[in-house]
N, C-alpha and C positions, 0 to 999 in steps of 0.2 A: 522374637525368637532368636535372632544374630544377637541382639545383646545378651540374652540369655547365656548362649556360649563362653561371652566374652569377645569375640570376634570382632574386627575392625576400632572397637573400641580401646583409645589408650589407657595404659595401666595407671591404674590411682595412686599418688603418691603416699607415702607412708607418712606417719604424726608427724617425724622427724624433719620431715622434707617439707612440711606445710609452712609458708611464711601465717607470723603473728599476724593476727587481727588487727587492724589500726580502727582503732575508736573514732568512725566522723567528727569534723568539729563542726560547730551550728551553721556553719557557712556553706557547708558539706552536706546536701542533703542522703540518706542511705538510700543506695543502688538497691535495686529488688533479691539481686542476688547474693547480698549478704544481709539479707532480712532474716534475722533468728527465727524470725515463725515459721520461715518456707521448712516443708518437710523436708526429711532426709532423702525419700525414694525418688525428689523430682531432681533428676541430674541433666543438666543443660543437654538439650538437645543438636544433635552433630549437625554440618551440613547436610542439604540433599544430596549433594554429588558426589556424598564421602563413601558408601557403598555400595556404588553404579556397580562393582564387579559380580560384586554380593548377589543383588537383587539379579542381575541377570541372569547368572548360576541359578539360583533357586526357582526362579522363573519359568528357564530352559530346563533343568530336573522336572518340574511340573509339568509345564507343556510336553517333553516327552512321554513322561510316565500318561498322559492323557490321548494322545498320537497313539501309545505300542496299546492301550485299550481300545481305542476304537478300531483299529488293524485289525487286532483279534476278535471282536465281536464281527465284524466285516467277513472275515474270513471261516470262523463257526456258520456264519450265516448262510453262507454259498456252500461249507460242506454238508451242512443239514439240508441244505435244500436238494441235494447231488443223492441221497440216501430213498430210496424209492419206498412208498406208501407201503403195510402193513399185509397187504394180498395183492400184491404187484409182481409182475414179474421181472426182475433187473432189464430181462430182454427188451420188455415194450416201455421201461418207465424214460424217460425224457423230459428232463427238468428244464424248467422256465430260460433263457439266457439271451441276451446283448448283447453281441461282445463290443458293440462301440459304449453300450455304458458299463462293462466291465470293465473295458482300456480305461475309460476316463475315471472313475473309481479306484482303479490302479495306480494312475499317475497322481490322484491327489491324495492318495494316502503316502504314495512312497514322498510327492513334496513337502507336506508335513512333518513327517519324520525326519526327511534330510535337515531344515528349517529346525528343528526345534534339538536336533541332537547338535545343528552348527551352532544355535544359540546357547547350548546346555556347556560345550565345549570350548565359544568365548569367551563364555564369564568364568571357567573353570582356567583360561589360560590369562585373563585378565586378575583372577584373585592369586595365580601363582608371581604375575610379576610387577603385580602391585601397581597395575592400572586402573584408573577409575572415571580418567575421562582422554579428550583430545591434549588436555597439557600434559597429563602422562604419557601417555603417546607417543609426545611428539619429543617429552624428555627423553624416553627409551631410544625413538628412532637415533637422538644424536648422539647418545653414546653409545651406539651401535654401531655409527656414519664414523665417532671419533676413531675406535678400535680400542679402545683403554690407554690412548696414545696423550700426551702432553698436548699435544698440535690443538691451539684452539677449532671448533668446527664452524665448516663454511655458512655462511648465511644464505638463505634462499634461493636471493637475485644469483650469488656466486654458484647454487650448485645447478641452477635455471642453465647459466652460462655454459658453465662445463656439458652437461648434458647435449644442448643446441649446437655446442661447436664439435660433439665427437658421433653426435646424428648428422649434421651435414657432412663432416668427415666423410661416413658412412656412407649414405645418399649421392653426396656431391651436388652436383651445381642445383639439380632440379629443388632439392630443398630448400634451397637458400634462396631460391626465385619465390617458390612459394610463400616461405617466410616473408620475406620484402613486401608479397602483395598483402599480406595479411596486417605486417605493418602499416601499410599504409592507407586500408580499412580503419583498422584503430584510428589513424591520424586524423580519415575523413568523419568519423561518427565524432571525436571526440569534439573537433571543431565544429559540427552541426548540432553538437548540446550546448557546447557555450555561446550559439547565436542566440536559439533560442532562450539561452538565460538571459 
C-alpha cells in the first residue's frame, strides 16, 4: 500500500539517466538481477528498516482507530444499560454497577488510547523528519547539539564530561563523593571479571 502511493520509495530514473547494459563476458557469470526474463513488476525490495516511520504511523492510525471503537462500544454499553426496562419506573430502576470495575475499565481504555495516539503521533513525527531508526536519531540529535554551527559536535565521552562536571557544580561535593564510590565499584567488578577469566 506505501508503495502504492509512492511513498518512501526513490524516484525511478529516466531512460536518459539509465547507464548502458554491459554485456557479461564468459568469465562473468550474469547476476539475477539483470537476468532479461525477471519480470518488469519485481522491483528490488527496500530494507526492513527503510520505513520504520511509515509502519509506525500506520500502525498507531490503526491501533487508534481500533482503541476510539472499543471506547465507544464501552461506553453505549453502560449508557444502554443506565436506560431502565420498558414498564419500569425511572424511580425504582437501578442498574447493575462496580465502580472498582468501572475505574479499572476506565483506566485501561483511557491507557490505550493514550498508547496508541502517542504511537499514532511518533511515526507521524518520525515520517515528518525523516527518522527511521536510532542512527537517524542520533543524526538529528547532533545537529540539533551542533546549532547549524561549523563547530564540529562533541563526542559522547566529551558531552558525559561536560554534563558531570556542571551536575557536580551543582551538587557540590556530595556528588563527586558519590561518583568516586561508584567508580570504584566499576573498578572492583571489572577486576573480579578478569580473575575469573
Amino acid at each position: 500500500m506505501v508503495s502504492f502511493f509512492g511513498w518512501g520509495s526513490s524516484p525511478k530514473p529516466s531512460e536518459s539517466q539509465q547507464k548502458p547494459e554491459e554485456k557479461p563476458t564468459p568469465e562473468q557469470p550474469q547476476r539475477p538481477e539483470e537476468n532479461p526474463t525477471t519480470l518488469p513488476m519485481q522491483l528490488p525490495r527496500p530494507p526492513a528498516s527503510e520505513n520504520t516511520n511509515l509502519k509506525l504511523l500506520f500502525g498507531g492510525m490503526t491501533f487508534f482507530a481500533l482503541t476510539v471503537l472499543v471506547t465507544r462500544r464501552a461506553f453505549n454499553k453502560k449508557r444502554i444499560a443506565c436506560i431502565p426496562p420498558f414498564y419500569t419506573s425511572s424511580i425504582y430502576h437501578q442498574p447493575h454497577s462496580n465502580s472498582a470495575m468501572d475505574a479499572f475499565e476506565a483506566l485501561n481504555l483511557a491507557t490505550l488510547n493514550v498508547l496508541s495516539f502517542g504511537m499514532m503521533a511518533g511515526g507521524a513525527a518520525g515520517y515528518a523528519l525523516n527518522i527511521n531508526g536510532l542512527d537517524d536519531m542520533r543524526r538529528f540529535v547532533r545537529a540539533g547539539l551542533q546549532g547549524g554551527s561549523d563547530t564540529p559536535v562533541k563526542s559522547d565521552e566529551e558531552l558525559e564530561a561536560e554534563v558531570t562536571e556542571w551536575v557536580s557544580k551543582v551538587l557540590g561535593d556530595r556528588f563527586e563523593k558519590q561518583l568516586e564510590k561508584e567508580k570504584a565499584k566499576r573498578l572492583v567488578q571489572f577486576e573480579q571479571e578478569n580473575k575469573e577469566n
